[in-house]
C-alpha positions in Angstrom: 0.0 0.0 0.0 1.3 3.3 -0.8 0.6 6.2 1.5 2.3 9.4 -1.1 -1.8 10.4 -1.6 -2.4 10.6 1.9 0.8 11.9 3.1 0.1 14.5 -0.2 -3.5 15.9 1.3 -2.0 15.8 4.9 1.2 18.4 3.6 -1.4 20.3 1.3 -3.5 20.9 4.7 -1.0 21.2 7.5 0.5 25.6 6.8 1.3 25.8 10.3 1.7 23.9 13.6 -2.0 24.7 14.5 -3.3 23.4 11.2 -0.4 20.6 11.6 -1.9 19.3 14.7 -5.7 20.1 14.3 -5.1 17.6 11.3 -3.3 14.8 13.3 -6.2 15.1 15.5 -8.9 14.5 13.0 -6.5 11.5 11.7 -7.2 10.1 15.5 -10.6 10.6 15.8 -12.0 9.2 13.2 -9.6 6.2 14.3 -11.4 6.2 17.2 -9.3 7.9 19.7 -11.2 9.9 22.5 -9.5 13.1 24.3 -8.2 13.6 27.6 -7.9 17.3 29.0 -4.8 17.7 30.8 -7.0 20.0 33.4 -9.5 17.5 34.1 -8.6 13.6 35.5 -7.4 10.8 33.5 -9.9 7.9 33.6 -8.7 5.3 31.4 -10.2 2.1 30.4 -7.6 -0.8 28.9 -7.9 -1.5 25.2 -9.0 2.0 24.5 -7.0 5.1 22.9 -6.5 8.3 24.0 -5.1 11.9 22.8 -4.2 14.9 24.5 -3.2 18.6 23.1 -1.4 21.2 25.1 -2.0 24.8 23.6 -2.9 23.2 19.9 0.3 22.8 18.5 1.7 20.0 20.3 -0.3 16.7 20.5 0.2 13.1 22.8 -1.6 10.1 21.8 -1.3 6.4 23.3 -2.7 3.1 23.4 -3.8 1.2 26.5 -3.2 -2.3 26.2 -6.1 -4.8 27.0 -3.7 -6.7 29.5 -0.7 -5.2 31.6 2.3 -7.5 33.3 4.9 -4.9 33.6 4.4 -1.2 32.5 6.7 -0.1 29.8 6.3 2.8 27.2 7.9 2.6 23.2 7.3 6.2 21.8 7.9 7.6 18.5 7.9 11.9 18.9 8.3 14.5 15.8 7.8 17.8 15.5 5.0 19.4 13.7 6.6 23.2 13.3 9.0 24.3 10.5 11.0 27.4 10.0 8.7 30.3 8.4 8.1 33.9 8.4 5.4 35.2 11.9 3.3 37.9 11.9 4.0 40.6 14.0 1.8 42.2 15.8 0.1 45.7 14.4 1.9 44.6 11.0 0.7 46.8 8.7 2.7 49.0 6.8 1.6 51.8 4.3 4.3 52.7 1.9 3.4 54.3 -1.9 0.4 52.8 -1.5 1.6 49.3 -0.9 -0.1 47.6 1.9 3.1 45.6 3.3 3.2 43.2 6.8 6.3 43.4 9.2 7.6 39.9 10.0 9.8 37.8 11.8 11.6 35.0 11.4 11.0 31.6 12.9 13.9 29.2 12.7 16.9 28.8 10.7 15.4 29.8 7.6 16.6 30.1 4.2 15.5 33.1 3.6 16.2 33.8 -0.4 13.3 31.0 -1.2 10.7 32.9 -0.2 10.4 35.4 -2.4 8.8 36.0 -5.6 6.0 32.9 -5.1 2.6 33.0 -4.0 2.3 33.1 -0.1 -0.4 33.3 2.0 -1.0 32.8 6.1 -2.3 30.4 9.4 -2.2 30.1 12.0 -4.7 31.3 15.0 -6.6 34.1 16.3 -7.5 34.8 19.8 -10.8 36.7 20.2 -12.6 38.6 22.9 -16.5 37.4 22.5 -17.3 39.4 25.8 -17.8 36.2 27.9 -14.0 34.4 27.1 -11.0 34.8 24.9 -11.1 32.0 22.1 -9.2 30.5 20.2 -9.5 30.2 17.0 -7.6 28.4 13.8 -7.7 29.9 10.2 -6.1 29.7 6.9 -6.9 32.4 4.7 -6.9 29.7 1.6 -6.1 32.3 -1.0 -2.9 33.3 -3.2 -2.6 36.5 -1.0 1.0 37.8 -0.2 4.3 38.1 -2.0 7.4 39.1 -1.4 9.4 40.7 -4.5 12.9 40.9 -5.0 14.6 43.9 -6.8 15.2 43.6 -10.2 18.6 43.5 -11.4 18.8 46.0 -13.1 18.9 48.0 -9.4 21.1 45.8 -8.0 23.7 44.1 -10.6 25.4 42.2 -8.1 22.9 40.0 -6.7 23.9 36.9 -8.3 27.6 37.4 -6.5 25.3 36.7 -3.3 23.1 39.2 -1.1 22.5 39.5 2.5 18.6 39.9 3.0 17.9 42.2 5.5 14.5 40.6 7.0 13.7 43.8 9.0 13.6 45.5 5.3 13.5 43.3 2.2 11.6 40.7 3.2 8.0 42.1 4.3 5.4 40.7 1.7 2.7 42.9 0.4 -1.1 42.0 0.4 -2.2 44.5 -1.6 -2.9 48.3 -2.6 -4.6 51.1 -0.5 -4.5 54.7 -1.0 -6.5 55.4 2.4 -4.0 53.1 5.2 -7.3 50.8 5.2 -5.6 47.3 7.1 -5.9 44.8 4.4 -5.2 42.2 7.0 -7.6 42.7 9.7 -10.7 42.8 7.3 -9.2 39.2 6.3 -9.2 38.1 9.6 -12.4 39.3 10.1 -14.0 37.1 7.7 -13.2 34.6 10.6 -14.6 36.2 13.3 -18.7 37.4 14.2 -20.1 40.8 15.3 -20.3 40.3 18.7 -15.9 39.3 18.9 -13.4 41.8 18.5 -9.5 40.3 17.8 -7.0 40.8 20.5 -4.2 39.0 19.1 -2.8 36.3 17.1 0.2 33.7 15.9 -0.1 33.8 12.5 2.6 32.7 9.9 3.2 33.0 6.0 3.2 29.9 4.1 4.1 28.9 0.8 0.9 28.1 -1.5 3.0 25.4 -3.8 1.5 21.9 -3.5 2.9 18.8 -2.9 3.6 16.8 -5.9 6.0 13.7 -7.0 8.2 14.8 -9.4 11.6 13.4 -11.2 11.5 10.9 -15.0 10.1 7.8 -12.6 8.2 9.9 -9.9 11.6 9.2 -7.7 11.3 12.3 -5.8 8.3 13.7 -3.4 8.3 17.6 -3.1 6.4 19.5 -0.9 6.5 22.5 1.9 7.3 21.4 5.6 8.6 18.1 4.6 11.4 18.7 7.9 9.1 17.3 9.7 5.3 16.8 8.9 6.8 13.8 6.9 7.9 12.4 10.0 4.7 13.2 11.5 3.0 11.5 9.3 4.3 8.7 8.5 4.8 7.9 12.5 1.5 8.6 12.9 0.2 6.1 10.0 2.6 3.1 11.7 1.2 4.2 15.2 -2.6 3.9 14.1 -1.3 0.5 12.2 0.3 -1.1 14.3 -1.6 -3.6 16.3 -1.8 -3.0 20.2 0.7 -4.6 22.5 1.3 -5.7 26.1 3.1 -1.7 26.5 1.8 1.6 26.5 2.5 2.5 22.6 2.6 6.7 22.8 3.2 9.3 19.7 3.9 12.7 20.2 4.2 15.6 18.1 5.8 18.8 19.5 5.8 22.5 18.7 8.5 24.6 18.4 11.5 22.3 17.8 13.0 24.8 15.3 13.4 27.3 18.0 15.0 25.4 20.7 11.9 23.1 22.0 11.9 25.9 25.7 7.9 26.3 25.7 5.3 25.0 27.3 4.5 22.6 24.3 8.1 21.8 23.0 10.1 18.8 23.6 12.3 20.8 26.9 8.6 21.0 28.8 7.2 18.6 30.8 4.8 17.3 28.3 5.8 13.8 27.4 6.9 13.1 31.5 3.0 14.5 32.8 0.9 12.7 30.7 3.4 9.5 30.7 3.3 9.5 34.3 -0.4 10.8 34.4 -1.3 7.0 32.2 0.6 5.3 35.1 -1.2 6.6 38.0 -4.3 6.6 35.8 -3.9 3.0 35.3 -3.5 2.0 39.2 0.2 1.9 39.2 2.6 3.7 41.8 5.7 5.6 41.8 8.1 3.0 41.6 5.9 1.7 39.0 6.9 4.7 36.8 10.7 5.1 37.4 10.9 1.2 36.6 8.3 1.8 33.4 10.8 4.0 31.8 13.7 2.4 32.4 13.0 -0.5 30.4 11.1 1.7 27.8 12.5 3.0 24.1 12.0 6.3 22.6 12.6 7.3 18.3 13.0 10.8 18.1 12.1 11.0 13.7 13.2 14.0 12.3 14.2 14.5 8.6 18.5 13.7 7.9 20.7 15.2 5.0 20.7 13.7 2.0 24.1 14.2 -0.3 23.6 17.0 -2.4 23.9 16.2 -6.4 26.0 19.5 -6.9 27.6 19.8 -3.8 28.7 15.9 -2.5 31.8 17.4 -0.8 29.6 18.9 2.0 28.5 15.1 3.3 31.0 12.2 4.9 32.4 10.4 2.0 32.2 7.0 4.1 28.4 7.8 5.1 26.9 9.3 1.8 23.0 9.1 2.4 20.9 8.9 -0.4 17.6 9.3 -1.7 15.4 6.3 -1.7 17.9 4.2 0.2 16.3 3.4 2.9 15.9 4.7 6.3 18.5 7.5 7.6 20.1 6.4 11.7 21.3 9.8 12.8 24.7 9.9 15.1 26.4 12.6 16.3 29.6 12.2 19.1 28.8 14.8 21.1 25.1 13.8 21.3 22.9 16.3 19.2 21.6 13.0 18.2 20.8 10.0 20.8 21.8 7.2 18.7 24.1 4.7 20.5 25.7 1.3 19.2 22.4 -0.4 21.8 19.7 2.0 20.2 20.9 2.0 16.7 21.3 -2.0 16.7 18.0 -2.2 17.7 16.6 -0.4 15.0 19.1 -2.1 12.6 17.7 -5.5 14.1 14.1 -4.1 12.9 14.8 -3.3 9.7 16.6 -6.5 8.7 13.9 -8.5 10.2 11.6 -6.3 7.6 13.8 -6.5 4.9 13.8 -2.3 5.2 16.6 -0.4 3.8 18.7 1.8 6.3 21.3 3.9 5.7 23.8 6.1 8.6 24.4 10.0 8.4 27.2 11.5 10.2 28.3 15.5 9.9 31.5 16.0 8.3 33.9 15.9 11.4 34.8 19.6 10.4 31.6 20.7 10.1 28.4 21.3 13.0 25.0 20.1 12.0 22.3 20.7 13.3 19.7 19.4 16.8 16.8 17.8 17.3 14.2 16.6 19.8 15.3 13.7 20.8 17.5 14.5 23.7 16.2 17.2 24.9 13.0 15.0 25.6 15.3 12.3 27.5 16.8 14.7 29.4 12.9 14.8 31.4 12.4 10.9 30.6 15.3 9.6 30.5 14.8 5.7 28.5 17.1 4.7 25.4 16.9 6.5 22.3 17.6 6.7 18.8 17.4 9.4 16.6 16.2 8.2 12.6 14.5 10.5 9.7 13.7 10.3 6.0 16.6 11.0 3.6 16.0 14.9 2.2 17.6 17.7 0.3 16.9 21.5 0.5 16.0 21.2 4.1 14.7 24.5 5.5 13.8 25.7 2.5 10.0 26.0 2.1 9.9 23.8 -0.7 12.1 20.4 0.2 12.7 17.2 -1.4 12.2 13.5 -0.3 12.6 9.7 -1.7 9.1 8.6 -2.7 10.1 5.1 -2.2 11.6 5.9 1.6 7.8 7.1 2.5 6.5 3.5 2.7 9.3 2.1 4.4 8.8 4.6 7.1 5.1 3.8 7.7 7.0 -0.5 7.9 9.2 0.4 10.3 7.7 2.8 13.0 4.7 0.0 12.4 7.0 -2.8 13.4 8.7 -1.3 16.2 5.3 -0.7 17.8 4.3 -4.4 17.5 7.4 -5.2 18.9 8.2 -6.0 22.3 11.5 -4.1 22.9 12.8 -4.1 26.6 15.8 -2.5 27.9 17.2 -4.3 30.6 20.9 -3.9 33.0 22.6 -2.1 29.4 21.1 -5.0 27.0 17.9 -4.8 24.7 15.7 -7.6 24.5 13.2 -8.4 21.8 9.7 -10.3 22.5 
């Protein structure tokens, strides 16, 4: 079964965390998962499936088993933001009649890719509707900003490279107005009803391009946000999958990975250890019950790895090329940016040779820093083995990225497989049941 279509509508849907997550939530519901609040008490029944936000861009779902001999927990978390342009607040600027926003940037960016293409915005509103402030998701599903470059012919040295100021040349216009009317507030006010007045928002630019496969044999996948809503997805499509076990099996998506993960809702809050331990007391287990839980448990951080670029393959280890369509990428890095280990990563390895799924190793020039992710900053609140893994991609950062068509459905096998598998880490050893 191929899951490109559904990975396709998911990307062509998801133009900021809060669509991201709203549409992982749907995904769970109609799978039959039923919410939890995290301000109300946990009252779990075993066999049954649960899902919690926090703050509607980070999202927890797990599976009770039917029968429990000794609690354990095998998670799989990604990230469901991606570097972008936010809205600040009071953005509008009249200048010549041009009806420009001020922005920010979220992220390591590149910023050069997002000009001259059709852009538009999500995100959320918060609205006053006399009573309560509400939230409130939107996507203004229109071609309605752009930011345009100079021509050359007022600057001839562009193409010898050019420093983008983002305070100055990268604010999009939305439009025209002789009389400083705010284009942008009577947009958001389709959203909104008489009685509610806006008081403030998170709203971000995103890139109108669709996902499409492209290349002479469909080889390549394209798409905005591919670092990491392909992680996102595809976890989430082996987590529904997968067939429950005698463990806890828990995915989590978190918000704002591409900014350091320090928020209520990112990976460095206290998230994933509440609600984990929340299930254990929930399900009539003790302290001692929890400590030992995740000490024998597993954790995948999956977050998108470097492919070697076709015009530049000097930037990439020559002994560790990763490619596209080779298979699934185990991340390492020696001075742990990534959590792989030779106990996590054989386990994983073990997997994907039981599968027959392709695997490939990245490694970072040794003169050269890469980049972070998620996984151990959340082991260093839950601290159980971990292994960082991703899909092979080039162009990462940009908002239009590229991915292996053929690595999508190995994904989906393997985060499938390692929830129907019994993994238990025990006195430095793994075992498999």
């Amino acid at each position: 079964m191929s899951y490109i279509n559904g990975l396709k509508s998911f990307l062509d849907k998801s133009h900021s965390q809060f669509q991201s997550v709203e549409n992982i939530k749907s995904i769970l519901v109609e799978n039959g998962f039923n919410e939890l609040k995290e301000d109300e008490e946990f009252v779990l029944e075993q066999g049954k499936s649960y899902f919690v936000l926090r703050n509607l861009t980070s999202i927890l779902a797990f599976k009770v088993p039917s029968y429990i001999k000794d609690l354990r927990f095998q998670v799989v978390a990604v990230h469901s933001d991606s570097p972008a342009f936010k809205i600040k607040e009071n953005p509008c600027v009249f200048d010549n009649g041009y009806v420009k926003l001020k922005v920010e940037g979220y992220g390591g960016m590149i910023r050069s890719v997002w000009l001259d293409k059709p852009l538009s915005i999500a995100g959320r509103i918060v609205v006053d509707d006399g009573e309560k402030l509400v939230s409130r998701l939107i996507d203004i599903d229109k071609d309605l900003a752009i930011i345009p470059n100079v021509a050359i012919h007022f600057n001839r040295e562009i193409n010898k490279g050019y420093e983008y100021n983002p305070q100055v040349d990268l604010c999009p216009i939305i439009g025209q107005s002789e009389t400083d009317e705010d284009l942008l507030l009577k947009e958001l006010n389709k959203f909104v009803n008489k009685n509610e007045k806006i008081l403030s928002h998170d709203l971000y630019l995103y890139n109108r391009e669709k996902a499409t496969l492209l290349g002479a044999n469909e080889e390549f996948f394209v798409a905005p946000k591919l670092d990491d809503l392909a992680c996102d997805y595809t976890a989430l499509e082996g987590f529904i999958a997968a067939k429950p076990q005698d463990f806890v099996q828990v995915f989590v998506s978190f918000d704002n990975e591409e900014v350091g993960s320090e928020s209520i809702n990112g990976a460095d809050s206290t998230f994933l250890e509440s609600i984990l331990k929340r299930i254990t007391f929930a399900l009539g287990k003790e302290k001692e019950d929890y400590f030992r839980a995740v000490a024998s448990s597993f954790l995948i951080s999956a977050d998108n790895g470097h492919a070697v670029h076709p015009n530049h393959p000097e930037l990439s280890d020559n002994k560790n090329l990763v490619k596209l369509n080779e298979g699934i990428v185990i991340k390492y890095n020696a001075n742990m940016k990534y959590t792989s280990d030779a106990l996590s990563s054989g386990a994983i390895k073990k997997l994907c040779k039981k599968e027959n799924i392709k695997y490939q190793e990245f490694f970072n020039r040794s003169d050269m820093v890469g980049g972070s992710t998620l996984g151990n900053i959340s082991i260093s609140h839950v601290s159980m083995l971990s292994v960082d893994i991703g899909l092979a991609q080039l162009a990462m950062h940009s908002n239009y990225e590229v991915c292996g068509s053929k690595d999508i459905d190995d994904m989906i096998k393997l985060i499938k497989t390692f929830y129907e598998t019994s993994i238990i880490v025990k006195e430095s050893n793994v075992l498999f049941k």
